[in-house]
PADRENMI-724666 format. One record per residue: x, y, z negated of N, C-alpha, C in turn; residue in three letters. Coordinates in nm, 2 decimals. Layout:
REM PADRENMI-724666
<rec n_px="X" n_py="Y" n_pz="Z" ca_px="X" ca_py="Y" ca_pz="Z" c_px="X" c_py="Y" c_pz="Z" r="ALA"/>
...
REM end
This chain:
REM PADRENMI-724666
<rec n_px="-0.76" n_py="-0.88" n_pz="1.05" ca_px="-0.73" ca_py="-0.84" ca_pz="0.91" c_px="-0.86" c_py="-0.82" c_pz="0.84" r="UNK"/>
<rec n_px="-0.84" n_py="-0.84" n_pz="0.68" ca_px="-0.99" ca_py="-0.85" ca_pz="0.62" c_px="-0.95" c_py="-0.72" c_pz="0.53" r="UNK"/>
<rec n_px="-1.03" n_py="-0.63" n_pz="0.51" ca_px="-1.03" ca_py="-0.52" ca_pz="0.36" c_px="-1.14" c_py="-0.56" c_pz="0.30" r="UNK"/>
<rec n_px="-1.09" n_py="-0.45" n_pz="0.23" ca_px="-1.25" ca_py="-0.46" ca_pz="0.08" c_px="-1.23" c_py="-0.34" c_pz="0.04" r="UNK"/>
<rec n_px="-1.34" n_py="-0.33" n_pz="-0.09" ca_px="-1.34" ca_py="-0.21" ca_pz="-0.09" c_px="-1.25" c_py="-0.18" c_pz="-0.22" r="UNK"/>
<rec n_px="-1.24" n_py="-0.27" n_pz="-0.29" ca_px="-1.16" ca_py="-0.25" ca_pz="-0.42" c_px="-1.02" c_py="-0.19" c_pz="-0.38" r="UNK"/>
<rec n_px="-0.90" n_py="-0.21" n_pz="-0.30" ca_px="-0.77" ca_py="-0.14" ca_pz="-0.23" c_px="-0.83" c_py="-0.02" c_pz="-0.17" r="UNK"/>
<rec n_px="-0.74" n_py="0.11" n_pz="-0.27" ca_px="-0.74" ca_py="0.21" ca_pz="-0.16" c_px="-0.63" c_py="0.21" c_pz="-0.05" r="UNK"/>
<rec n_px="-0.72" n_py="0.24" n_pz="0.09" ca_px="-0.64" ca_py="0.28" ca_pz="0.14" c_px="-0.63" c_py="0.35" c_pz="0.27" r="UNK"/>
<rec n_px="-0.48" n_py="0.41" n_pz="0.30" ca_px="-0.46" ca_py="0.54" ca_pz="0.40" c_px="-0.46" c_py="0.46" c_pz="0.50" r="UNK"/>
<rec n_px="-0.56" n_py="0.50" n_pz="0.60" ca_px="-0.59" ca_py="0.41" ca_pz="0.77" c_px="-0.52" c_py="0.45" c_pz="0.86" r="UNK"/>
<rec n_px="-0.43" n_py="0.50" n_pz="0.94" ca_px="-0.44" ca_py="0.50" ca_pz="1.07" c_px="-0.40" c_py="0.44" c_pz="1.18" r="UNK"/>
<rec n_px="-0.49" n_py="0.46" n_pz="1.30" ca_px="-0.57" ca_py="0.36" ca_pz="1.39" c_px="-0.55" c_py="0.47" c_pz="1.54" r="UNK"/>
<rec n_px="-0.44" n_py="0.39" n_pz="1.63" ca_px="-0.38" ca_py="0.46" ca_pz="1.74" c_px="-0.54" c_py="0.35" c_pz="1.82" r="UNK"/>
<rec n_px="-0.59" n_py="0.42" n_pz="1.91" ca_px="-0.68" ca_py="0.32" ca_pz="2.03" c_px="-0.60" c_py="0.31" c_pz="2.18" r="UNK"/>
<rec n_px="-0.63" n_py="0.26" n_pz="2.22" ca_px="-0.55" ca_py="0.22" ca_pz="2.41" c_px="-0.73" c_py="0.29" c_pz="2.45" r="UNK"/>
<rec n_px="-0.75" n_py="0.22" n_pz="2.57" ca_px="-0.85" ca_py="0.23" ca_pz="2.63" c_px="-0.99" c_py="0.13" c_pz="2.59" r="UNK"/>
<rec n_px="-1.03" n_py="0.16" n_pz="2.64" ca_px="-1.23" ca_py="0.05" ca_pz="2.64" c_px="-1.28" c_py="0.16" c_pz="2.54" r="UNK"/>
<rec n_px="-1.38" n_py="0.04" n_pz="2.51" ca_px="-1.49" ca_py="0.05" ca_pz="2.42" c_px="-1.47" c_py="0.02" c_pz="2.23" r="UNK"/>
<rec n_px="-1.43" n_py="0.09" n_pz="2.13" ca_px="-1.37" ca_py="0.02" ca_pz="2.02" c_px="-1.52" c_py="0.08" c_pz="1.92" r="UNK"/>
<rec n_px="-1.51" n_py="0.01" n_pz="1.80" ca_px="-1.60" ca_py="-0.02" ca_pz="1.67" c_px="-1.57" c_py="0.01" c_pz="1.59" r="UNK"/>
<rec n_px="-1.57" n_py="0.10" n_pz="1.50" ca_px="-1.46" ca_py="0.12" ca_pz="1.39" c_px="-1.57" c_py="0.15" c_pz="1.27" r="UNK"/>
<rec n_px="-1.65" n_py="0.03" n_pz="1.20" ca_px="-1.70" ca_py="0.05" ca_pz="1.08" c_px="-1.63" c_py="0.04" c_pz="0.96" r="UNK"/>
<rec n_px="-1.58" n_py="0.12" n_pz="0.93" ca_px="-1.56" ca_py="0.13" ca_pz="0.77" c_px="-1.58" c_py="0.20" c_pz="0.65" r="UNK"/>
<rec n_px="-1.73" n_py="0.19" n_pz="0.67" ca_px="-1.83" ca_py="0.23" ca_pz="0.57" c_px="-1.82" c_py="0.23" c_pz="0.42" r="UNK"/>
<rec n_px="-1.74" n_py="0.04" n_pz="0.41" ca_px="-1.76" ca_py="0.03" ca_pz="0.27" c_px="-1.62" c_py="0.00" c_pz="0.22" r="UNK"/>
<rec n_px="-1.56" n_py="0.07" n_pz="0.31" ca_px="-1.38" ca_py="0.06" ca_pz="0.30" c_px="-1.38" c_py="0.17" c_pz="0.17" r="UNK"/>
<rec n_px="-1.23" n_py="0.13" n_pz="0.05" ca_px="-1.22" ca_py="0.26" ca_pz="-0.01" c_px="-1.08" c_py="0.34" c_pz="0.03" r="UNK"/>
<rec n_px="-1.17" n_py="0.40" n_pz="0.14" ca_px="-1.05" ca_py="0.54" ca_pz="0.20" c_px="-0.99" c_py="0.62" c_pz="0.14" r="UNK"/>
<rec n_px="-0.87" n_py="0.65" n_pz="0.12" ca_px="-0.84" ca_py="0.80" ca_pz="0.07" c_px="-0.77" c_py="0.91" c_pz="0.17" r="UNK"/>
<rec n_px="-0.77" n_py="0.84" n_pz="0.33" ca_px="-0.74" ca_py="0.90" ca_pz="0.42" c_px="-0.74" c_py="0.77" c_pz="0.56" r="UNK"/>
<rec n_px="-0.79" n_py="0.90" n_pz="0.64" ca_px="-0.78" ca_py="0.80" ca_pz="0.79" c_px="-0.76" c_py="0.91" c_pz="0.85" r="UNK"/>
<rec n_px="-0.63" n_py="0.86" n_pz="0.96" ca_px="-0.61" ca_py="0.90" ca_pz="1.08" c_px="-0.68" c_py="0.84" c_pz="1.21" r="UNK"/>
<rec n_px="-0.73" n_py="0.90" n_pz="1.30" ca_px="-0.73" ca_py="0.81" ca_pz="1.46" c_px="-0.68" c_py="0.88" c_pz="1.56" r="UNK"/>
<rec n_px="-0.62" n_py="0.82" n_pz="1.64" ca_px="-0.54" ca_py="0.90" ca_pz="1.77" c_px="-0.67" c_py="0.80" c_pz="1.84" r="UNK"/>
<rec n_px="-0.72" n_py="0.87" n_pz="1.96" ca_px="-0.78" ca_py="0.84" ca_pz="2.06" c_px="-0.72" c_py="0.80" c_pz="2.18" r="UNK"/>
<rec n_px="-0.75" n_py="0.70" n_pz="2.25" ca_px="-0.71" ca_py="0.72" ca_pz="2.40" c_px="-0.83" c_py="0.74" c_pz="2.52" r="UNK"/>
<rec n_px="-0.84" n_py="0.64" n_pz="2.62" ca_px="-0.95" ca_py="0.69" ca_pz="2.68" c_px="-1.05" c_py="0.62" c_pz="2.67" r="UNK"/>
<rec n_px="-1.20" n_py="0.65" n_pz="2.68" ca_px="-1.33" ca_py="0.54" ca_pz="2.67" c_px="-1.43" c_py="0.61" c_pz="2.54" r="UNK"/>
<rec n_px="-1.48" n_py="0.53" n_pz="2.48" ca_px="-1.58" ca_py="0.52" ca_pz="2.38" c_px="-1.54" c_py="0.50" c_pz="2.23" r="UNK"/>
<rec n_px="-1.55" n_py="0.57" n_pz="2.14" ca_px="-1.51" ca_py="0.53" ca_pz="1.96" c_px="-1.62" c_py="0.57" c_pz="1.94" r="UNK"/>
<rec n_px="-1.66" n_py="0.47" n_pz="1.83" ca_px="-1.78" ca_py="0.47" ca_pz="1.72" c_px="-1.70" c_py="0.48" c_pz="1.60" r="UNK"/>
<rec n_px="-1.70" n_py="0.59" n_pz="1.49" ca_px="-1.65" ca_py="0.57" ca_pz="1.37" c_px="-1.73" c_py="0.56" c_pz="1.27" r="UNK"/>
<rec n_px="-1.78" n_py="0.48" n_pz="1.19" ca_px="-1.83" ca_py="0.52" ca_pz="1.05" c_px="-1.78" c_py="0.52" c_pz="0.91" r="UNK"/>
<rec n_px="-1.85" n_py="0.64" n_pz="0.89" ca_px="-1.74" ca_py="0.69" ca_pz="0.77" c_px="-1.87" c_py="0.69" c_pz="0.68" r="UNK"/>
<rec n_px="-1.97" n_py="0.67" n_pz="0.73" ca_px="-2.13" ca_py="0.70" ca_pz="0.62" c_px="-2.08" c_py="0.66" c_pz="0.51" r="UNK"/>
<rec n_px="-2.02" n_py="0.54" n_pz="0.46" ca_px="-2.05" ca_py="0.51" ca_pz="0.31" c_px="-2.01" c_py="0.58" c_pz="0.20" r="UNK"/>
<rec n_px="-2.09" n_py="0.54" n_pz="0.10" ca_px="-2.08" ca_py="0.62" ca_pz="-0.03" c_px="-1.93" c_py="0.68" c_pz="-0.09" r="UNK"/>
<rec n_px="-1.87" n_py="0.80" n_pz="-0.11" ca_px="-1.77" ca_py="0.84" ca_pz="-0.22" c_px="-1.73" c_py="0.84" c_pz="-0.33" r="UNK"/>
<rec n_px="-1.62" n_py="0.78" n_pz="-0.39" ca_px="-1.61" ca_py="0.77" ca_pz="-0.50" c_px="-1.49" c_py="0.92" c_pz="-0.56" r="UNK"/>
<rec n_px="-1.42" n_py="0.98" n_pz="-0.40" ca_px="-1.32" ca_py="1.05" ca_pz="-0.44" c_px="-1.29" c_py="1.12" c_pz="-0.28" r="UNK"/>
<rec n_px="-1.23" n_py="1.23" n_pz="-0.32" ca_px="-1.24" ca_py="1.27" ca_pz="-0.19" c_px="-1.16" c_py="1.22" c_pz="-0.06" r="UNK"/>
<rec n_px="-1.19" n_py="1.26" n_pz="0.07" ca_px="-1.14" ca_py="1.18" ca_pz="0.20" c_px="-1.11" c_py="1.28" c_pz="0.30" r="UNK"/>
<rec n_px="-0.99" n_py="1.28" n_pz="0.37" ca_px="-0.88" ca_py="1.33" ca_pz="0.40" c_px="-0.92" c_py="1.24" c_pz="0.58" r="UNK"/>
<rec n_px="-0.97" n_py="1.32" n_pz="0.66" ca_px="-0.95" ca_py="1.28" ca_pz="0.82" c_px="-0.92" c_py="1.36" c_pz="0.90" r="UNK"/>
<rec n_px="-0.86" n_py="1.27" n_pz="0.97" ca_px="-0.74" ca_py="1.42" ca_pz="1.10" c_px="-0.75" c_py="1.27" c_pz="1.24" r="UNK"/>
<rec n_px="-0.84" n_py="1.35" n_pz="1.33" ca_px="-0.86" ca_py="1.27" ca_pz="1.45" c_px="-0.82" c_py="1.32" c_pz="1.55" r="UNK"/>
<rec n_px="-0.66" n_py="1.27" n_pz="1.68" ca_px="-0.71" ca_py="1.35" ca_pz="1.81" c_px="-0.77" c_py="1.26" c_pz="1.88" r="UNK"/>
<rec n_px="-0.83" n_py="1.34" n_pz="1.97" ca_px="-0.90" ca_py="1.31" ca_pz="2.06" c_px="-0.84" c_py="1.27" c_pz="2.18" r="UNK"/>
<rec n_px="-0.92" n_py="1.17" n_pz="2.28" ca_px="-0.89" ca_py="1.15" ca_pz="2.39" c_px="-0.96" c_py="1.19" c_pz="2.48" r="UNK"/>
<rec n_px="-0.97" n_py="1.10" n_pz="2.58" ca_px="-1.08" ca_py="1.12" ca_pz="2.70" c_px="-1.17" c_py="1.08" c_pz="2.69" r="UNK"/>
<rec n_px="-1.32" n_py="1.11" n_pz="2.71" ca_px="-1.44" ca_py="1.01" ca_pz="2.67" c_px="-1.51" c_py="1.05" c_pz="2.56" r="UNK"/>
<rec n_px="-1.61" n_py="0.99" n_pz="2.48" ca_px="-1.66" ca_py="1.00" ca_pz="2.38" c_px="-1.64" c_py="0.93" c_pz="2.26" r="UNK"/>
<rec n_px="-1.69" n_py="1.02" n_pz="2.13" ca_px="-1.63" ca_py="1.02" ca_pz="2.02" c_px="-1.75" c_py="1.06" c_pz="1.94" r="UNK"/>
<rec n_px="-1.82" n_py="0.93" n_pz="1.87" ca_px="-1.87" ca_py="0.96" ca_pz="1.78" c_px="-1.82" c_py="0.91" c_pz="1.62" r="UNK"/>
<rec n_px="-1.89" n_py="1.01" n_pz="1.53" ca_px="-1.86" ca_py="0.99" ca_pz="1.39" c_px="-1.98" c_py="1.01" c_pz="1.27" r="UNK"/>
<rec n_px="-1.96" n_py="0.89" n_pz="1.25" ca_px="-2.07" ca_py="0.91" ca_pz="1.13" c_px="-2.04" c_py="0.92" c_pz="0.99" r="UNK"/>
<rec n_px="-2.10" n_py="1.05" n_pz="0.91" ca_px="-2.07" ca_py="1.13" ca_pz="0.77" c_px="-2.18" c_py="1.09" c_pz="0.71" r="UNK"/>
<rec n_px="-2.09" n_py="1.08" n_pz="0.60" ca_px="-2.22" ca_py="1.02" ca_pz="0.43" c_px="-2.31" c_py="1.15" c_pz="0.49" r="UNK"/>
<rec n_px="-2.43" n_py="1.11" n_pz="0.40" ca_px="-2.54" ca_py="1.17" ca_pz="0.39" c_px="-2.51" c_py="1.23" c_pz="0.20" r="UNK"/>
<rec n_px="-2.58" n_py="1.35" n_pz="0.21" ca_px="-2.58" ca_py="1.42" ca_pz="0.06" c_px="-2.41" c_py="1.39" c_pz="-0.01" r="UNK"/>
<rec n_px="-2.33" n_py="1.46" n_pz="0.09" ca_px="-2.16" ca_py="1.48" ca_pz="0.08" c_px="-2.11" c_py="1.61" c_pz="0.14" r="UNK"/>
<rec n_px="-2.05" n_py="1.67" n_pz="0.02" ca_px="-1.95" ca_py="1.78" ca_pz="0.10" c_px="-1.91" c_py="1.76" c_pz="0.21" r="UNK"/>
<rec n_px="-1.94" n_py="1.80" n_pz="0.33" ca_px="-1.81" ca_py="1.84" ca_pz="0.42" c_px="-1.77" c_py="1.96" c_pz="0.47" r="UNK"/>
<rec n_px="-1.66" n_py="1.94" n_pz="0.54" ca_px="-1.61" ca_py="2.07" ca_pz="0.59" c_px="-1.49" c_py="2.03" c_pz="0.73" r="UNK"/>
<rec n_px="-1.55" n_py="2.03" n_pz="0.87" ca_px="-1.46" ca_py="2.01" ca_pz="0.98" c_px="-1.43" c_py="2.12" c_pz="1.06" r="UNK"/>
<rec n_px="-1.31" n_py="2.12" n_pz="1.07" ca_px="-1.20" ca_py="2.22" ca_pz="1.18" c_px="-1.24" c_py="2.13" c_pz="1.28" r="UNK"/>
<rec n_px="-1.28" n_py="2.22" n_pz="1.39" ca_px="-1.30" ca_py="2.16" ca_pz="1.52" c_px="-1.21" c_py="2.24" c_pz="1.62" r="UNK"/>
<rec n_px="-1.08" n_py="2.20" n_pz="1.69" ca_px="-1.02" ca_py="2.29" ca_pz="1.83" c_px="-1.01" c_py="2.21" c_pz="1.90" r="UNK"/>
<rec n_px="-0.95" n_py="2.28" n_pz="2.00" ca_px="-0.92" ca_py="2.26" ca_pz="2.11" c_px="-1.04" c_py="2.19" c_pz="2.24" r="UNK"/>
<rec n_px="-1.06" n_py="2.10" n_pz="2.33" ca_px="-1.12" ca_py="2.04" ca_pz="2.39" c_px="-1.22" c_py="2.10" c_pz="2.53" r="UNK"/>
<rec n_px="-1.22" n_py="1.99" n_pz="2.59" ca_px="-1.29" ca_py="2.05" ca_pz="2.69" c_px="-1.40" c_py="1.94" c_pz="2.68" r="UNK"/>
<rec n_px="-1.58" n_py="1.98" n_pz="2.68" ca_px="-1.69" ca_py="1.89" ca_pz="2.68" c_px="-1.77" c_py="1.95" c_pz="2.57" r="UNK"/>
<rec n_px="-1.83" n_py="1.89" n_pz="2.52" ca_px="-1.95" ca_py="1.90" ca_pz="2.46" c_px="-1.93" c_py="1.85" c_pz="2.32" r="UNK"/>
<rec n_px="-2.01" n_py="1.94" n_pz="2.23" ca_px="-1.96" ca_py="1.92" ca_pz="2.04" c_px="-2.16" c_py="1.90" c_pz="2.03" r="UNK"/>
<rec n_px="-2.18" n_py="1.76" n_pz="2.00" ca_px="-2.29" ca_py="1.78" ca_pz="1.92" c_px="-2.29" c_py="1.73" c_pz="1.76" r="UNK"/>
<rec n_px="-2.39" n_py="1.79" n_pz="1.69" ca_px="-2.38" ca_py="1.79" ca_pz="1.55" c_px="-2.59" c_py="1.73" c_pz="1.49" r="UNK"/>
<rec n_px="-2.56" n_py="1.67" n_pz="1.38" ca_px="-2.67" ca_py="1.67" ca_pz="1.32" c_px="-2.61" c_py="1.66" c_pz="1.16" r="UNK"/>
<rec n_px="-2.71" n_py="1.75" n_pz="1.07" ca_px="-2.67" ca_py="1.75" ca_pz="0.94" c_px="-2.57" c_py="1.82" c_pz="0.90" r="UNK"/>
<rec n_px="-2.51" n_py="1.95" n_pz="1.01" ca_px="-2.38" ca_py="2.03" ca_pz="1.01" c_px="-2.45" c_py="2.16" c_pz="1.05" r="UNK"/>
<rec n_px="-2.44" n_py="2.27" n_pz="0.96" ca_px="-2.41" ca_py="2.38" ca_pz="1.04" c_px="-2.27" c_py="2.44" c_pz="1.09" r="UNK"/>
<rec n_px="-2.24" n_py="2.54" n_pz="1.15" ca_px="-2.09" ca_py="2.60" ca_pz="1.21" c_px="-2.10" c_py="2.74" c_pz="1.24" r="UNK"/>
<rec n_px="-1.96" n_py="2.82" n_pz="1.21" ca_px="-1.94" ca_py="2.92" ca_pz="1.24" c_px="-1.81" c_py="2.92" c_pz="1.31" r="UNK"/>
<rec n_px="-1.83" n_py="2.90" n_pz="1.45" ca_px="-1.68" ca_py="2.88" ca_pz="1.52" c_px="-1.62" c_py="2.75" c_pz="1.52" r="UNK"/>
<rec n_px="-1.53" n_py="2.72" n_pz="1.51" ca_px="-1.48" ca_py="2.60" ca_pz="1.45" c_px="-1.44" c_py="2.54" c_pz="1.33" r="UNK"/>
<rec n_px="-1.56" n_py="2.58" n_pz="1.25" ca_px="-1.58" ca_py="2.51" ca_pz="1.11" c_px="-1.69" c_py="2.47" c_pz="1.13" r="UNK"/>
<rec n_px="-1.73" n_py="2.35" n_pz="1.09" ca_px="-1.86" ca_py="2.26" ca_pz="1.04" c_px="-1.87" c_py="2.27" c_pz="0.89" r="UNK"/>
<rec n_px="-1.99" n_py="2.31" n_pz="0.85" ca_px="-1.97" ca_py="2.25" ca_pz="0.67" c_px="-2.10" c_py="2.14" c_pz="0.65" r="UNK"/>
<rec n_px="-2.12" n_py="2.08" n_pz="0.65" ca_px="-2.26" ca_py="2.01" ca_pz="0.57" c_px="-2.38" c_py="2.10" c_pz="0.49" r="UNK"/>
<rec n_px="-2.52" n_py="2.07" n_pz="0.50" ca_px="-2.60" ca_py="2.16" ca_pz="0.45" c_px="-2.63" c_py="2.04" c_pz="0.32" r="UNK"/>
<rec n_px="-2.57" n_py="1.98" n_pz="0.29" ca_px="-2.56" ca_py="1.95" ca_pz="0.11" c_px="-2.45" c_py="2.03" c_pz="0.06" r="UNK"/>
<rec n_px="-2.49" n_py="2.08" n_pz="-0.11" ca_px="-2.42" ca_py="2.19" ca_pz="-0.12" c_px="-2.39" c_py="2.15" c_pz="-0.28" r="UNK"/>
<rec n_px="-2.42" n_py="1.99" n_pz="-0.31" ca_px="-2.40" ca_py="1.95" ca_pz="-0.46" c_px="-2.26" c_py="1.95" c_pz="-0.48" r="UNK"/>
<rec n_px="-2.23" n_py="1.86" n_pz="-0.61" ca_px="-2.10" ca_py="1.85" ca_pz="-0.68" c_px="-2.08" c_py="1.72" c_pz="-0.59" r="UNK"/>
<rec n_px="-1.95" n_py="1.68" n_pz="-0.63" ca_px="-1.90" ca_py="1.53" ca_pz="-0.60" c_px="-1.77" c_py="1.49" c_pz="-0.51" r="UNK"/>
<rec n_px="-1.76" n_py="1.42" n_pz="-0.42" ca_px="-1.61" ca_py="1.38" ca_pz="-0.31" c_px="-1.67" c_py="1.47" c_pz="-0.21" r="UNK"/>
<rec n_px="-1.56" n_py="1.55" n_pz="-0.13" ca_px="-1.59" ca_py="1.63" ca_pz="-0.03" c_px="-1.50" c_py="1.54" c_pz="0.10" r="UNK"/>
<rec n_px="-1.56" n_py="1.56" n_pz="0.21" ca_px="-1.47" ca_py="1.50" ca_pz="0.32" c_px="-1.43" c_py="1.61" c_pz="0.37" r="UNK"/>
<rec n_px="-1.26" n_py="1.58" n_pz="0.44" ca_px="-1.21" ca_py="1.75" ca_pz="0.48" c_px="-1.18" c_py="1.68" c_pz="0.65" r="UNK"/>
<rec n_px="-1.22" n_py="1.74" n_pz="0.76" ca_px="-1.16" ca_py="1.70" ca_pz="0.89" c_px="-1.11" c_py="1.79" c_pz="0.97" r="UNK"/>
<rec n_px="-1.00" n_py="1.68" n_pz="1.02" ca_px="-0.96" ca_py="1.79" ca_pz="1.11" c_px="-0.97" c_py="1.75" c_pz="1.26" r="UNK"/>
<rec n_px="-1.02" n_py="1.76" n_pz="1.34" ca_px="-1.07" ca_py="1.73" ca_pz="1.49" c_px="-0.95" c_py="1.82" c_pz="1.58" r="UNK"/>
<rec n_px="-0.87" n_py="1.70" n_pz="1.65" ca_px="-0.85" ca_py="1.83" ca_pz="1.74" c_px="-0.87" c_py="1.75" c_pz="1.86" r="UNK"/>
<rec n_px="-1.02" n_py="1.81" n_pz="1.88" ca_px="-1.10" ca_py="1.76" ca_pz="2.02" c_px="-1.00" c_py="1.74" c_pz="2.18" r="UNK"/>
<rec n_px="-1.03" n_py="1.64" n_pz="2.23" ca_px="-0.98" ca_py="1.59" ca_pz="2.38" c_px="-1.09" c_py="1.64" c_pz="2.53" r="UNK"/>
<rec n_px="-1.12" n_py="1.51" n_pz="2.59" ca_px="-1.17" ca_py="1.61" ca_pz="2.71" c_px="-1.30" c_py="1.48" c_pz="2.70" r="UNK"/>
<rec n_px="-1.40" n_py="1.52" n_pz="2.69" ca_px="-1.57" ca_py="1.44" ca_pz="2.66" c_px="-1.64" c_py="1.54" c_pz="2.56" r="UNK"/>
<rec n_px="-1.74" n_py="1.43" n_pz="2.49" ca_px="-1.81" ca_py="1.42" ca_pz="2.41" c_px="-1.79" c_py="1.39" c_pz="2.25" r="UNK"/>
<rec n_px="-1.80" n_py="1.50" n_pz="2.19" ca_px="-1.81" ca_py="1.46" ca_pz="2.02" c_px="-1.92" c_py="1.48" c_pz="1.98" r="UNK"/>
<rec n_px="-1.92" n_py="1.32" n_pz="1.94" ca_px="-2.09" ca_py="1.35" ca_pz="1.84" c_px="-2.04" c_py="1.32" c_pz="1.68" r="UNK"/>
<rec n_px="-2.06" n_py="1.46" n_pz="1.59" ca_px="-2.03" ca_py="1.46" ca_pz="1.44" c_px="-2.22" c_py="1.46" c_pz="1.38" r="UNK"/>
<rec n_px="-2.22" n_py="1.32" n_pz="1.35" ca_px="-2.39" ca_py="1.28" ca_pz="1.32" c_px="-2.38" c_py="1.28" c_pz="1.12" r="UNK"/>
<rec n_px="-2.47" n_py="1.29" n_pz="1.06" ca_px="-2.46" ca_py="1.30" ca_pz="0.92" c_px="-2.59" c_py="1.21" c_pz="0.88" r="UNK"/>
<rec n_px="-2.53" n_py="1.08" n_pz="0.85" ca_px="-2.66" ca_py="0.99" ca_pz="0.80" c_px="-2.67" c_py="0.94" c_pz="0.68" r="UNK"/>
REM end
């Protein structure tokens, strides 16, 4: 399948097992789901906002990274899970994340409900 960025649209993306890639940087999102299964996800979400974005990911087994615009609201609910939460470009109180950009503009809202591994929430 080919996208672009001019179609908005609502993504979600069930995974089986392995190793999956999931760039859609320059996609225009107005929501993504992912259900995880077991193995490795790479998500990127870095690219630029035009409006705000709407993510709710569960987790599976394995690791789970995600990459967030740089100089963008965020704000992620992080539960449940067994393993390890690393963060860059996020502070947290509990299981909230917010971004230490604090301008105007599209805010991303997530909702994580962590599996059994590794989450890396990176902000590039």
């Amino acid at each position: 399948m080919v996208f672009n960025e001019e179609i908005p649209l609502d993504l979600e993306i069930t995974l089986g097992a392995g190793e999956s890639i999931l760039d859609l940087a320059d996609l225009n999102l107005e929501s993504f789901a992912l259900k995880m299964g077991a193995g490795a996800a790479y998500v990127d979400l870095s690219g630029a906002l035009d409006k705000d974005l709407s993510v709710h990911i569960q987790g599976g087994v394995g690791e789970l990274t995600v990459l967030l615009p740089l100089d963008t609201n965020i704000n992620a609910e992080i539960t449940g899970g067994l393993g390890e939460i690393n963060t860059k470009g996020l502070d947290h109180d509990g299981e909230i994340f917010v971004s230490k950009y604090s301008g105007s503009g599209p805010v991303v809202n997530i909702i994580i409900e962590a599996g059994i591994g590794q989450l890396n929430l990176l902000v590039q």
